[in-house]
N, C-alpha and C positions, 0 to 999 in steps of 0.2 A: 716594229710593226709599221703598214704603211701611215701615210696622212689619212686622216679620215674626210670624207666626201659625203657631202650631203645631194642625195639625188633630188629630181626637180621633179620627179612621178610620184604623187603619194596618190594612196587608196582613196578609194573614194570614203565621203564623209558617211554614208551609212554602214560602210564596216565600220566604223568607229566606236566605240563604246564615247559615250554622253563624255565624261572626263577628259576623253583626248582632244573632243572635236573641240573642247572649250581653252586647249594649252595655248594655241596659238596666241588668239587674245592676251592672252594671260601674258604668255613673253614678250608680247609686243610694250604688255604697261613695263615690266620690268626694266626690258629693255632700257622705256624712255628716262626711269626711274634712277637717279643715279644721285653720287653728291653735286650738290650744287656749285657753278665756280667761285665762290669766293672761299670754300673748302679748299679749293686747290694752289689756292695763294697761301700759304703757310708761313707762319713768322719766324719758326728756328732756322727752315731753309735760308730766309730773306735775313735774318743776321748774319749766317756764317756766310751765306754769296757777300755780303756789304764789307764786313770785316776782312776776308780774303784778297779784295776789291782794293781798300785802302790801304793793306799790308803792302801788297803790290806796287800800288804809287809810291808808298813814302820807301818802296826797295829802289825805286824806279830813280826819284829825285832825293836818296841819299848821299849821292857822292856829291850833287852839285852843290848842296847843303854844308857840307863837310868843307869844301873849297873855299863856299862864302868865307866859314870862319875860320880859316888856316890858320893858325899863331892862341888863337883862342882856346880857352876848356871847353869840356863836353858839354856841362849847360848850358852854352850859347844854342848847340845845337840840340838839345833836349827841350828847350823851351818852342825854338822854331818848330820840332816833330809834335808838340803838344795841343796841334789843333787836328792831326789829324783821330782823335776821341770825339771832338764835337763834329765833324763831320759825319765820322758814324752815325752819334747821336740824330746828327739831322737828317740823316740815309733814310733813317725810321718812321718819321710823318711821311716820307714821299711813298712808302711800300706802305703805309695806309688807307694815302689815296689810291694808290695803282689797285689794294685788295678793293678799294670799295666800290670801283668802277669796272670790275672784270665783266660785269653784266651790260656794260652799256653799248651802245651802240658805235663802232669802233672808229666815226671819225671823232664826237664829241668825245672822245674817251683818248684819241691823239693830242687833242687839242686844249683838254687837262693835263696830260703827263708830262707835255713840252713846257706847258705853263708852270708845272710845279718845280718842272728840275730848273728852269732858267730863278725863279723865284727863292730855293730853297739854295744853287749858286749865289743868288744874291747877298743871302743873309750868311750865307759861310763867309762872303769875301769880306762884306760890313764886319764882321765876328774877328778876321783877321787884323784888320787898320785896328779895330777898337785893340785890339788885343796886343797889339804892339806897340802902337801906343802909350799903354800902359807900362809896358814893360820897359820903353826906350825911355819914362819919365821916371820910373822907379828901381828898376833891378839892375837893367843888360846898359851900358854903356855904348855897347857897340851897336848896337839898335841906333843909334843917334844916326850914323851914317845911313842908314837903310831910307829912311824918310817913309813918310804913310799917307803925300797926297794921291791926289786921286787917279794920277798917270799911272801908278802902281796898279791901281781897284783894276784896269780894263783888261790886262794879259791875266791876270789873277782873276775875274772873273769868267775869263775864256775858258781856261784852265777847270775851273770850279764843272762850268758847265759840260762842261766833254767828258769829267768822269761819273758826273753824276749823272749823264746820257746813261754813259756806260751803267752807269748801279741801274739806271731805269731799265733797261735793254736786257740785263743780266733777270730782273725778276720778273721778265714776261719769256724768257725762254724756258728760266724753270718753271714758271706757270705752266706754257706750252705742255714742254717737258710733261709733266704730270699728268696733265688734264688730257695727252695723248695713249696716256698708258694704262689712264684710269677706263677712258674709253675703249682702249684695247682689248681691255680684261672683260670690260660689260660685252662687245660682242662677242670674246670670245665663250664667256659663260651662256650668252644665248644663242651660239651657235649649238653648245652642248647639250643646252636642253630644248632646241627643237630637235637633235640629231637622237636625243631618248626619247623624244614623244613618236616622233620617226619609225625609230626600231620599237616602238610598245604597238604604235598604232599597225606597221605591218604584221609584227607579231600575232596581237590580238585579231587581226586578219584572216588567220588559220585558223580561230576556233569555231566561226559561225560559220566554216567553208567546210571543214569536221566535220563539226556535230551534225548539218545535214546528210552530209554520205553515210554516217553513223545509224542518224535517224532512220533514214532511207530502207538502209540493210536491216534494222531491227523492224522495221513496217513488213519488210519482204518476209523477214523468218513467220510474222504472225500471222499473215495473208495466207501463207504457206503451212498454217499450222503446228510450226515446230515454236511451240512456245516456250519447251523446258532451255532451248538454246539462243530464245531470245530473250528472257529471263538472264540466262549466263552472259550474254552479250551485254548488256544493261549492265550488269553489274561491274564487269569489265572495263565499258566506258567510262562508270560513275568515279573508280579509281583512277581511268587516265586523264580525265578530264581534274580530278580531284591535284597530281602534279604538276597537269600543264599551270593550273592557276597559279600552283605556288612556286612556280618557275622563275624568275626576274628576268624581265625581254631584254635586258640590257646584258645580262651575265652571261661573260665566257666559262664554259663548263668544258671537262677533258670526252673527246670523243667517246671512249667505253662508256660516261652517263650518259651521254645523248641515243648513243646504240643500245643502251636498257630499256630509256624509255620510249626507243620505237620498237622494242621486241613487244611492252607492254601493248601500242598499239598492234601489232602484229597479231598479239595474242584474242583481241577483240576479232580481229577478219579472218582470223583461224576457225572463230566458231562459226562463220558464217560460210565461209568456204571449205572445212574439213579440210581430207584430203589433197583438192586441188590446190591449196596451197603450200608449195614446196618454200622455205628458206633458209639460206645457206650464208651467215653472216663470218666474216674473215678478217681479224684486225692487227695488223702487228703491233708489237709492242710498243716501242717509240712512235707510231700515227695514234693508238687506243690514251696515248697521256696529252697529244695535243687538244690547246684549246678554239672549241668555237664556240660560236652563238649556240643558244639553245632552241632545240625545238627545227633545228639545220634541215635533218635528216628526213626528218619525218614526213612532211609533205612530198616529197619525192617520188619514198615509199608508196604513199600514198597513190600519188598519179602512175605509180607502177602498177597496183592494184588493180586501179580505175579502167587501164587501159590495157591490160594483161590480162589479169586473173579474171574478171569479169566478163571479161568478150569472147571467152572460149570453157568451153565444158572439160578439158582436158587439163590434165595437173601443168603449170605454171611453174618454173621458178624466180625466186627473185635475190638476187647474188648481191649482198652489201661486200663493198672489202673499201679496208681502209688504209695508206702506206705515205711512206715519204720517199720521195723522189729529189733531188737537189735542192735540199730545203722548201720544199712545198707538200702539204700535206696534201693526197688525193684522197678522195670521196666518191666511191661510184655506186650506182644502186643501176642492178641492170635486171629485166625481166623480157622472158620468152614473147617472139612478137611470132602469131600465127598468118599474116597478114599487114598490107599498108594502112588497112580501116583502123585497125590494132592502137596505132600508135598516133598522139600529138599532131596537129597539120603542120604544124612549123616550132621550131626552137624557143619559143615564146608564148604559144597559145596556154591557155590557161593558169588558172590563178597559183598554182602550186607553183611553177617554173620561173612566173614573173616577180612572184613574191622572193624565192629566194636568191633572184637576180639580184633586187633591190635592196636585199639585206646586207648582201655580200657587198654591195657596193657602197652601203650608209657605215661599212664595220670598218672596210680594206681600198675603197676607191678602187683604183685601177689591178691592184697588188690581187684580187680573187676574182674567179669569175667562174661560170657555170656553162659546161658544154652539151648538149643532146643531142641525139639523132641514133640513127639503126648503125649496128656495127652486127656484122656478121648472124644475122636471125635475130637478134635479140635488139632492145632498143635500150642504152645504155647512157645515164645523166653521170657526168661527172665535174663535181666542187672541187677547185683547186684552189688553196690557200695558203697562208706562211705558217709554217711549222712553230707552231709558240707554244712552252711549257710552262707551268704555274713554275715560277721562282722558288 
């Protein structure tokens, strides 16, 4: 199916039922509404980035490690690998400050992270002399040679501070990271639900634009005195009106429902028109399983009626067929034009044609579109869409 496209023409707010006209608000708070960042600074992430981090180094400066103690056993050199634990350790205050300042304002919040990593270099390198120290007066012999004045501390704290950039560096892009996808997902969820408040509001569009021509015709039959047929018309309504409700403006439905329940409407303008209305619906089998929007059809019909059956005293017909063509489903609804007065001024006038432009285009984007105009006496609308079948 194509992307879906949100068009930029909604109804106006008094088609609206109360609940729609109030969605927007409502997504906007959603919207704004989301986890907070210090949510998105997570501590198992910021362990295994730190430990990956100093695995890396101590892969990095193994060999040179190894060379120092050539002639020597392994635990000259397991003792030297043994500070990179406390360095971990101290990776950890620093990814408490970086979580605790995601909110801040992002020079003061530079001008913390540089401070802590230069700060928290410091105490690894102090951490190291002590440590060796120790070890060159107790354990390791060969530590004698290394020496732990302070000419040592300044390449060793250079060193300290470049990777611990790096650890700082590494937990603001998985911050980033996250806090990008987290926000990806909040627009892309409120894109989806203006794009159903969208299709409910043009949807619901069709029914107070109905029920008047509905109205209208049952005024006419009583005006007219045919009560027993506007009685059957009522009661007609009462049932279609009774599905369109319980229809979901969002659901793709296969074309054969959608072509029932415009037969149901069909069957209300039957009583009002009798005879003059002829209909001749025609659907193959593989377009009658494709799925559209619900409720597609019907306004179409409708404007077939409007500007057909109605403007002339003479029997009308009105030809549904439905088929696929190189993967696209067609949809035509065509009726008898007696005249130019007959027919629509233009490929857009009125609410039935604009509405199901705009559906077609909140469903399928550029992928469907809606064509009218006269083709040989008769005035003929036809939905073209991608042939999609319930899985």
């Amino acid at each position: 199916m194509a992307s879906t496209a949100i068009p930029t023409s909604f109804p106006s707010e008094r088609d609206c039922p109360p609940v729609l006209r109030q969605k927007p608000a409502v997504q906007e708070t959603v919207a704004r509404a989301g986890p907070q960042p210090m949510s998105q600074a997570r501590w198992p992430e910021a362990i295994a980035l730190t430990v990956s981090l100093w695995l890396f180094v101590l892969l990095l400066f193994l060999p040179i490690i190894i060379a120092r103690y050539e002639g020597s056993d392994w635990s000259s050199v397991a003792l030297d690998c043994s500070t990179i634990p406390v360095s971990i350790l101290l990776a950890m205050p620093m990814f408490a400050v970086f979580r605790n300042t995601v909110h801040w304002e992002l020079r003061n919040r530079v001008v913390v992270m540089v401070a802590t990593v230069i700060l928290t270099a410091a105490i690894n390198t102090a951490y190291d002399i002590v440590f060796q120290t120790i070890v060159t007066s107790q354990f390791e012999k060969i530590f004698e040679t290394l020496g732990t004045d302070f000419s040592r501390a300044y390449p060793s704290l250079l060193n300290y501070i470049l990777v611990f950039g790096v650890n700082m560096a590494l937990f603001q892009v998985s911050f980033a990271r996250r806090a990008a996808l987290k926000q990806e997902l909040r627009l892309s969820q409120a894109l989806a639900k203006a794009q159903e408040a969208q299709l409910a509001a043009l949807r619901y569009q069709l029914n107070p634009h109905f029920l008047f021509n509905s109205l209208n015709s049952i005024s006419a039959l009583i005006v007219t005195q045919r009560n027993p047929e506007a009685e059957l018309m009522t009661d007609k309504l009462s049932s279609f009106l009774r599905s369109s409700l319980n229809a979901d403006p969002g659901e793709l439905i296969p074309l054969d429902e959608e072509l029932s329940l415009t037969e149901e409407y069909l069957d209300i303008e039957s009583v009002r028109f009798g005879e003059r209305l002829d209909i001749d619906v025609d659907c193959t089998p593989g377009a009658c399983e494709a799925l559209i929007p619900s409720f597609l059809v019907q306004p179409l019909v409708e404007n077939a009626i409007k500007h057909g059956v109605a403007r002339t005293n003479a029997q009308t017909r009105i030809a549904i067929t439905g088929e696929i063509e190189n993967g696209q489903l067609l949809i035509r609804v065509a009726n008898d034009v007696t005249d130019e007065a007959a027919m629509p001024a233009g490929p857009s006038r009125g609410v039935g044609l604009t509405n199901v432009r705009q559906r077609l285009e909140a469903v399928y984007g550029k992928a469907a579109s809606l064509t009218a105009g006269r083709e040989n006496g008769r005035y003929v609308a036809t939905i073209s869409l991608p042939a999609v079948r319930r899985s």
